[in-house]
Structure formats: C-alpha cells, structure tokens
N, C-alpha and C positions, 0 to 999 in steps of 0.2 A: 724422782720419787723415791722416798725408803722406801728399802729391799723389806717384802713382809718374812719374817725368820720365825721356822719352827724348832720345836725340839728336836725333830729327826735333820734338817738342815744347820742348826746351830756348829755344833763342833768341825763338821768340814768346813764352814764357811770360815771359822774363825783362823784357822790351822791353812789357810791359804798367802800368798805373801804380801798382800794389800794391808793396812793398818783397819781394823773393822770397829766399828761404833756403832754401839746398840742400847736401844734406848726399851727399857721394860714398862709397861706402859699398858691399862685397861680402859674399856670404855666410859667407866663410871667415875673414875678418876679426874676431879679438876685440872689439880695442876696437871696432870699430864695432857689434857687439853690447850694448857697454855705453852705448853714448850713443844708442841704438836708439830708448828708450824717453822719453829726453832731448826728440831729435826730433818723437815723436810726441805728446806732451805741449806738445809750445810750436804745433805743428801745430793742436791742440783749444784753447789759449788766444788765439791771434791769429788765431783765423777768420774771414774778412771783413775784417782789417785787414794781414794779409800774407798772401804764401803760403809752405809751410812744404812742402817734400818731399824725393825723396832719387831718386839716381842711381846704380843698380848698373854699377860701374865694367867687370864681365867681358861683360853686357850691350849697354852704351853703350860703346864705347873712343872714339870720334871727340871728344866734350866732354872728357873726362879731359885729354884730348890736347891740344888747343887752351887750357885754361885751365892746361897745365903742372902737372896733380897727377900728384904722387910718391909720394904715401903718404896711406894713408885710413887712420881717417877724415880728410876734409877738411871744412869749412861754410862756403860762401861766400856772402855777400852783395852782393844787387844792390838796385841804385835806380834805376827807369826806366832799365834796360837797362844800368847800368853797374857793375864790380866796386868794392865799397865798405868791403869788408871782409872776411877769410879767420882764418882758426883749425883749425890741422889737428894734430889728435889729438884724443885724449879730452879729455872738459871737464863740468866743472861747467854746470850747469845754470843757476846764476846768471850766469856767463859769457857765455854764448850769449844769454839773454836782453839784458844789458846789450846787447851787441852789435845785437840786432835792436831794440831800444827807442831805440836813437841813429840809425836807418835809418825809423822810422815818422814 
C-alpha cells in the first residue's frame, strides 16, 4: 500500500536513502483516480527497494506549494533528498515505472 505523506513527514522521508516517489493527488480529481491504482501497484512491487506514496494536495497545501505543482496528478522523484524527476498527468504504468527503475 502507498505510504500516506504529509507535509510535516515529507522532507524526512525524502532525505532518507531509498529512491521515494510521490504521487500529488486529490479526492475530486479524475485522473488521479486513474493512475490511483498505477500508484499502488508499483508501491507493492518496489517494497523495501523505494518508497512509493502519495500526497493529498487539499490536505497538505504547503509541499504542493514549495515544489510549484499546478496541476495533478503530478509524480515526482527523489534521490537522497533531491528532485530527479516529475511526470504530471495521467501515465501508463510502464512510464512511471521506467522512471523509478532509472532512480534505484
């Protein structure tokens, strides 16, 4: 299952040595309905080798803010604490993994 991330756990988690993927993401939001599932699927296959969660944008507004998202969904990637890579909108699932598979 994604890890649920807030803004007071955001920055420790990212700054940890695991490759972390976070998906920005609200309830009223479609697509981020459809890549919901995306999420929590790559979340159960790289357990123990990334972390994989997601950041409700109307919950957390202080992260959204600081990393400049405009529109969700967004998924960003970090590598010992640094942005390494982003894809915002819906995505294939091959996508995103390509993506976290160049961050491990």
């Amino acid at each position: 299952m994604a890890l649920q991330i807030t803004d007071e756990s955001f920055n420790k988690l990212i700054a940890g040595e695991l490759p972390v993927v976070i998906d920005f993401w609200a309830e009223w939001c479609g697509p981020c309905k459809m890549i919901g599932p995306i999420v929590e699927e790559l979340a159960k296959e790289y357990e123990g080798k990334a972390i994989v969660g997601k950041l409700n944008v109307d919950d957390n507004p202080d992260t959204p803010l600081d990393y400049n998202i405009r529109s969700i969904p967004t998924i960003l990637f970090f590598k010992k604490g640094e942005l390494v890579d982003k894809h915002v909108g819906a995505a294939q699932k091959s996508l995103l993994e390509n993506k976290l598979k160049a961050i491990l």
